[in-house]
N, C-alpha and C positions, 0 to 999 in steps of 0.2 A: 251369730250368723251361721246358717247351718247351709253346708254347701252338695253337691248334688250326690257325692256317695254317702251322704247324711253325717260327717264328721261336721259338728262345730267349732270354728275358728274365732279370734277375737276381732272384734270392730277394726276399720282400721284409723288410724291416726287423726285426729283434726288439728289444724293447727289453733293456737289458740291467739285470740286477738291483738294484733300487730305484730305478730310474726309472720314471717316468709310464707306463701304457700309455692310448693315446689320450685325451691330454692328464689326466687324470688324478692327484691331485695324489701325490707320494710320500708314504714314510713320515716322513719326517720333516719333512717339509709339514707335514703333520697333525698331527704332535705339537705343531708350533710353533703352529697355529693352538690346539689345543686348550690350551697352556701361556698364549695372550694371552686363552683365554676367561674362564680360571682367575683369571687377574690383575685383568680387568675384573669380573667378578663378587667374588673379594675387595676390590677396590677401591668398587663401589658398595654392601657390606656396607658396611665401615669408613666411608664417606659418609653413608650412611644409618642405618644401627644405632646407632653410636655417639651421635650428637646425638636421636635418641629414646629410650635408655637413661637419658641425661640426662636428658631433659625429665621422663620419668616417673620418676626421682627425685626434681628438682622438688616433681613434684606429690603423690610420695608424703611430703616436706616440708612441702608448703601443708596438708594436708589430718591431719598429724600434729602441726602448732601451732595450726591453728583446730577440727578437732573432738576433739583431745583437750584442748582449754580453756584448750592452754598460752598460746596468744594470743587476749584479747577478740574478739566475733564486731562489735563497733563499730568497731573497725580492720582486722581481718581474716577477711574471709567465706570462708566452706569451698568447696570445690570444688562442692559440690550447689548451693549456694543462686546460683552466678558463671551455671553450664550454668543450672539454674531460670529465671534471668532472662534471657538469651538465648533461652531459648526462648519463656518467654510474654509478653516484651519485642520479638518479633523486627522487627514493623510499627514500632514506635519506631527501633530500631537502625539500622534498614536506610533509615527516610528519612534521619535525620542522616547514615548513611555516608552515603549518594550524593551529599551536599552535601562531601563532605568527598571523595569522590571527585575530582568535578569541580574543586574548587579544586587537588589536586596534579595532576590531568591538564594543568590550561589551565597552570599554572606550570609540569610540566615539559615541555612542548612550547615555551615560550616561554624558561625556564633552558638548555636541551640546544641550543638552535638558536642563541641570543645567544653561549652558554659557548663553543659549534665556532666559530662566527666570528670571536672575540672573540680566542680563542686559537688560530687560523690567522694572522689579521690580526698578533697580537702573536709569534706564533714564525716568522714568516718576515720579520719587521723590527727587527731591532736596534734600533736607535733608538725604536721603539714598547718593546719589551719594556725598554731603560732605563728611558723618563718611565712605562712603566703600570705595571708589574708590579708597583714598589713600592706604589703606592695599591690595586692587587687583593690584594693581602694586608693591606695596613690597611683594608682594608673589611670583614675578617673580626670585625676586633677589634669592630664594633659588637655586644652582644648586642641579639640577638630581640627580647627581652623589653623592652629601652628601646626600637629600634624599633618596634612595633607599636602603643604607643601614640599616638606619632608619624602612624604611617601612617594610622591610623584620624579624625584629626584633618585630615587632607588631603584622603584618599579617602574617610571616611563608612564604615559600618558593616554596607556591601553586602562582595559577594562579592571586590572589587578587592584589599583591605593582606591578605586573606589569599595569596591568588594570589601578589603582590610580593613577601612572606617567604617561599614557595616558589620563586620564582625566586631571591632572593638567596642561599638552601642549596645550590642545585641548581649554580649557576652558575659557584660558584668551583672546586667541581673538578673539574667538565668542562673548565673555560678551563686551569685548570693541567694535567690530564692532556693534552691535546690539546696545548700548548706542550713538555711533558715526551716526549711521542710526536714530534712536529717533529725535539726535538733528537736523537733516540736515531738519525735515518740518520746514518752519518759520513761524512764530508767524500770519502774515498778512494771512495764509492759513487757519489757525485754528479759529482766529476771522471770518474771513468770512464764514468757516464752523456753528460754533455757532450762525451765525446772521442766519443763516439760517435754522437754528431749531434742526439741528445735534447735539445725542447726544453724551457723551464721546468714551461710545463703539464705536460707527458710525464713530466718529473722529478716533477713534486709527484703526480698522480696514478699513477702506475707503484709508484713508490718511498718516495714519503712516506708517502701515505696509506695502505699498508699497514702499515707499521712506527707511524702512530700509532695505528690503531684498537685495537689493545689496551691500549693506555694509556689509551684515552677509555671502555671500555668497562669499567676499573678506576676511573674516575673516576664512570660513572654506576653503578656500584655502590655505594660511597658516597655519591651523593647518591640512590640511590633508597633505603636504610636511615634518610636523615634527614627524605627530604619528608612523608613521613605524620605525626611528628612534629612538625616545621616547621608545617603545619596547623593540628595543633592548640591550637599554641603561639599561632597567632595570632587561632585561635577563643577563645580566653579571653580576650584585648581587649576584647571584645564583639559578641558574632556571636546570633543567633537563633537559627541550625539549624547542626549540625556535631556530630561527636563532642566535640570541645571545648566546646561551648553546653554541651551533655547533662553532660557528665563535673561542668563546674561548678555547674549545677542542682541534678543528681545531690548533692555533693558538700554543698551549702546545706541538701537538705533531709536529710541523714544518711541517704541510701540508697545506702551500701557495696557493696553487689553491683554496682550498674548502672556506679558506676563501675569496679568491675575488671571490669567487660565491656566498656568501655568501651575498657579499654587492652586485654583480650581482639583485640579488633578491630582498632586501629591496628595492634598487633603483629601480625596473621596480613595486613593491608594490606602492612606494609611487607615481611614475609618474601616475600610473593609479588609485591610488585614488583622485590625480590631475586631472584627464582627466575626473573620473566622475562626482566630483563637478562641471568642468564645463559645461559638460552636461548639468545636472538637473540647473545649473544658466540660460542655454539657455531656458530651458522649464518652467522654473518657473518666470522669470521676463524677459519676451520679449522685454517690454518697457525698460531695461535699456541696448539693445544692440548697440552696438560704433558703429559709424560712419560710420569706415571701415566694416564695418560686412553687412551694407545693399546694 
């Protein structure tokens, strides 16, 4: 090509077939991207379809044993009369939530934050995880339900023995996942870390605590399916205000509805303090997303 002060240059570039022209992705780029769209879209079907296909079995269940009379409507109320009372109940429901709110908030910000320390302190010390670990698993075996009356005898019949049996749900398997996440670096990672001048901090933050936070983030997944429960359990001790007060109330004066609205509630509480742990698991450890998920 000879250019206009008559110096000749070389051609320029052609791409050659099935490669990019100006950056551009190929063909078979683009099938691959559209074969991972394909995956992720049947993958958030089978996610989501399936456990609402359920659900609306379910209730096409509940509403085939209470309004076809196979089940007393004294034991078991129909789907109209559950929604009915939720809605012209809603000023009722929604003060007890909030109280009921507030006790799993303050207990799992005080379970999550004891359970990480608790189980740092005890999975980076031998000797600690000998003398404790066996009393953090016999601490399980107390049930709820004898403590609470307990607590209520200590701490009075305020907002505190509820809070405390949320912390006690919460706490043991955060502390265990968080010890379980410690142990899962091996030994050949951390030697190679220290040959290379790394020091302890550098090691625990670098390297540990990415390898345990998926473990703790499987840990407050289980306790966030038990703390709204844990609640309530503890609001039947004896509490004023709570879905637990209500549900017992409820329960005393043979008004059926209010209390399956009652667990209506806890149960769409706890699904969605399920759904935001896993949220924040998505944003906080990208690196441990499965398989299916890319």
């Amino acid at each position: 090509m000879i250019t206009a002060d008559g110096l000749q240059t070389a051609p320029a570039p052609t791409a050659a077939p099935g490669e990019p022209r100006d950056g551009a992705p190929t063909e078979a780029e683009r099938r691959a991207a559209l074969r991972r769209r394909s995956r992720r879209r049947k993958a958030t079907a089978t996610r989501y379809g399936l456990p609402a296909l359920v659900l609306l079995a379910l209730l096409g269940l509940w509403a085939l044993l209470s309004v076809g009379g196979i089940v007393s409507d004294l034991v078991l109320p129909t789907p109209f009369e559950v929604a009915k009372s939720l809605v012209d109940d809603r000023a009722v429901y929604w003060m007890n939530a909030r109280v009921t709110l507030l006790e799993i908030a303050l207990g799992a910000a005080i379970g999550v934050s004891l359970g990480l320390l608790f189980g740092v302190m005890v999975g980076l010390n031998r000797g600690l995880r000998a003398a404790l670990y066996p009393l953090l698993v016999g601490s399980q075996s107390l049930p709820v339900l004898a403590l609470a009356p307990i607590l209520v005898l200590w701490l009075g019949f305020g907002i505190a023995p509820k809070v405390v049996i949320v912390v006690q749900i919460i706490f043991f398997p955060v502390t265990v996942a968080t010890i379980q996440g410690l142990g899962a670096v091996s030994a050949e990672v951390l030697v190679f870390g220290r040959s290379l001048g790394a020091s302890a901090w550098t090691l625990f933050w670098k390297v540990r605590v990415p390898a345990m936070m998926p473990h703790v983030f499987g840990g407050l997944k289980i306790a966030s399916s038990y703390a709204a429960v844990a609640a309530v359990i503890a609001e039947y001790t004896g509490a004023e205000k709570g879905l637990g007060a209500l549900m017992t109330r409820a329960n005393s004066d043979y008004n059926i509805p209010v209390v399956f609205g009652s667990v209506v509630i806890v149960t769409v509480i706890g699904l969605g303090l399920f759904l935001l742990v896993s949220l924040l698991e998505r944003r906080v450890t990208p690196w441990a997303r499965r398989a299916d998920e890319i």
